[in-house]
N, C-alpha and C positions, 0 to 999 in steps of 0.2 A: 378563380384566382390563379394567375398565371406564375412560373417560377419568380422571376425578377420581383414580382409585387410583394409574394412571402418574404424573400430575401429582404426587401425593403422596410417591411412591417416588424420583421425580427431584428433589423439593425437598430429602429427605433427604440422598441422594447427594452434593449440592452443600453443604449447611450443616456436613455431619459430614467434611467435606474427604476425599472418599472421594480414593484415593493414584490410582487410575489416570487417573479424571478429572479430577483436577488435572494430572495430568504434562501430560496433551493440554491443557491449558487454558491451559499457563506455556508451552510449545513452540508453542503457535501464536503467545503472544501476543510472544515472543522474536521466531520467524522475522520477521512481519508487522513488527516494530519497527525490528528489525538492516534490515530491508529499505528501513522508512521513512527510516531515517537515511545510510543510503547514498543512497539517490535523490533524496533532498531535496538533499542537499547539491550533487549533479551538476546537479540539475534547476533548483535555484535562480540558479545561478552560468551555467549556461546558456540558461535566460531574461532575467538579468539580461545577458547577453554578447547575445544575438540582439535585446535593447529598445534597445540605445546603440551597436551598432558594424552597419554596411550594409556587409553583408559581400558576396561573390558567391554566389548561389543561396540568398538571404536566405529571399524566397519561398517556394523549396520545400523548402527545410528545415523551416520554419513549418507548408508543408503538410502535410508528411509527419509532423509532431508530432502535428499534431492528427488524421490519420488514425489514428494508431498510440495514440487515448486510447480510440478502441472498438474495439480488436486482440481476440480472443474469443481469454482464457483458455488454451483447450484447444491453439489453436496456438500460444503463446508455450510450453508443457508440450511439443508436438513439437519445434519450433526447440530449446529445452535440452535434450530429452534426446536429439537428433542429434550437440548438439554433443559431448557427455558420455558416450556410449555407446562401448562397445569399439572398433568403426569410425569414431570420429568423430575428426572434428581435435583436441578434447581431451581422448579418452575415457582418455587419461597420467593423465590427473589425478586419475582415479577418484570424481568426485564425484555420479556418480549415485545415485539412490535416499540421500541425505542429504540433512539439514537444509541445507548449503550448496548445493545443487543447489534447494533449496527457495527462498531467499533469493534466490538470480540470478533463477529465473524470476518471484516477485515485485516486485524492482526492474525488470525490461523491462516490467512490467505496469502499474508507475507512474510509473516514470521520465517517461515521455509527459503525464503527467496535472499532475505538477509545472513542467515545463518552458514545458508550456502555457500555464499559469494563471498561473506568473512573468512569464512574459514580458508576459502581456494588460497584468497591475498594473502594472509595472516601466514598459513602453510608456506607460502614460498619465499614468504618475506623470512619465514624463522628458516627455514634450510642453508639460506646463503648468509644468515649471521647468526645463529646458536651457538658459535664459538668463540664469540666475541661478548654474545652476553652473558657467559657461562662463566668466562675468566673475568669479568665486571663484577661477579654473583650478584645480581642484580635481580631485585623482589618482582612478583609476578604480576603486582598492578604497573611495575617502575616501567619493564619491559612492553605491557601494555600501551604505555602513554607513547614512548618512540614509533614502535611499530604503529599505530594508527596515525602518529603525524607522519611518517615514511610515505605512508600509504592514503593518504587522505584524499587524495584525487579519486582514487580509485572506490573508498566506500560512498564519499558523496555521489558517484556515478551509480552503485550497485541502490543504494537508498532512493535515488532519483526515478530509478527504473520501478521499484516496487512502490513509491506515490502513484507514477502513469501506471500500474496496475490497479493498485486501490480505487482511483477514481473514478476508474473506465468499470469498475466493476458494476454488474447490476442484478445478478441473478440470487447472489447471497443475501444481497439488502434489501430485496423483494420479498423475499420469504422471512426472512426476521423483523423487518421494518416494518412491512405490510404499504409500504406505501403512502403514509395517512398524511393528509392534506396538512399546511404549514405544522408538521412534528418533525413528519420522519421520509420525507420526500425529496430525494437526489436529485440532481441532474438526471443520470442513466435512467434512473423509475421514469421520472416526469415523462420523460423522452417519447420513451414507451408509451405512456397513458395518453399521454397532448396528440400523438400521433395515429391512434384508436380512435381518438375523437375528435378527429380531424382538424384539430386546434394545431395546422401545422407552423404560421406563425409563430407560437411559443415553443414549437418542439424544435424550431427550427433555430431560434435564438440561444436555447440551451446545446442545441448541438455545435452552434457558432462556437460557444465558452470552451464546451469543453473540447473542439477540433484546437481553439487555440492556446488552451492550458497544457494539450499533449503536443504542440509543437513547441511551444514555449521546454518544457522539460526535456524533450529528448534535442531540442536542440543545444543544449548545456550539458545534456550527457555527450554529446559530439564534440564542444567546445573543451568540457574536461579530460575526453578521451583523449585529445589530438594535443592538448599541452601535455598529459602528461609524456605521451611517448614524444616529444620533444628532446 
């Protein structure tokens, strides 16, 4: 089976809404969401807390953020599935090898990437007006709500960048997910697996979705980036 033929076999697959390839196609694109919207939310509210309040060990907490934005994958997939395994302090909970065991190890993988990036904006945004909200005296959620609409371009961009992380992920979601047929099976897994066993057709349909879901995203972080500095 020659290139052209795969390529042809995997555009079918994808237009004729083949049912397996989709399942993996809506479960990834759920986990990586569920994920994003939990971490955003901690991430945002925790950069906005470490840009306006000098806390003790401001510093290295800051440091420890941004160490923990190039954390590699595969150890954030060990660290959950210690926690979550039979022996582990919450191996109760049974959440290994599930889409929720999927979703935690994705939010540690971006929770860093957002808290970061908030804090950078949220910091420079309060520098150049903390004296303006200071003589407003103006409450700490009130101040919140401007500065994120100030700067909205800029978190929709930083949040965009850690979805094309999340989804492209696959070494964390291998080791907590397991992989397991219509459960807990990605894109990234599938990819993998279809491509082992030479089911290059399918691996090659799913590689279509997700080449065009990270063009799709990072050409909007392009689009947001270039209006904002307008």
């Amino acid at each position: 089976m020659n290139i052209l033929e795969i390529f042809t076999k995997s555009l079918f697959l994808i237009i004729t809404f083949n049912k397996d390839l989709w399942e993996i196609i809506i479960l990834s694109l759920y986990v990586s969401f569920v994920a994003l919207i939990i971490a955003s939310i901690a991430g945002i509210l925790s950069g906005y807390f470490l840009a306006l309040k000098n806390i003790f060990f401001k510093n290295i907490i800051l440091v420890i953020l941004n160490s923990l934005m190039g954390i590699p994958p595969v150890v954030v997939g060990l660290i959950v599935y210690f926690l979550f395994a039979s022996g582990g302090p919450l191996g109760i909970m049974q959440l290994l090898y599930t889409p929720t065991a999927m979703i935690i190890a994705q939010i540690i993988i971006i929770f860093p990437i957002v808290a970061s990036i908030s804090h950078e904006i949220f910091a420079k945004i309060w520098i150049d007006y903390k004296d303006q909200f200071r003589s407003l005296n103006m409450p700490f959620f009130g101040t919140a709500r401007i500065l994120i609409k100030h700067s909205y371009f800029l978190i929709v961009t930083a949040l965009l960048s850690a979805y094309g992380r999340a989804i492209s992920e696959v070494g964390a979601v291998m080791i907590v997910g397991g992989n397991i047929d219509h459960y807990t099976r990605v894109m990234t897994t599938a990819i993998s697996l279809e491509t082992r066993m030479g089911n290059l057709e399918y691996a090659m349909a799913l590689g279509l979705v997700l080449i065009s879901l990270t063009i799709l995203i990072y050409s909007l972080i392009y689009i947001l980036t270039k209006r904002n500095f307008k």
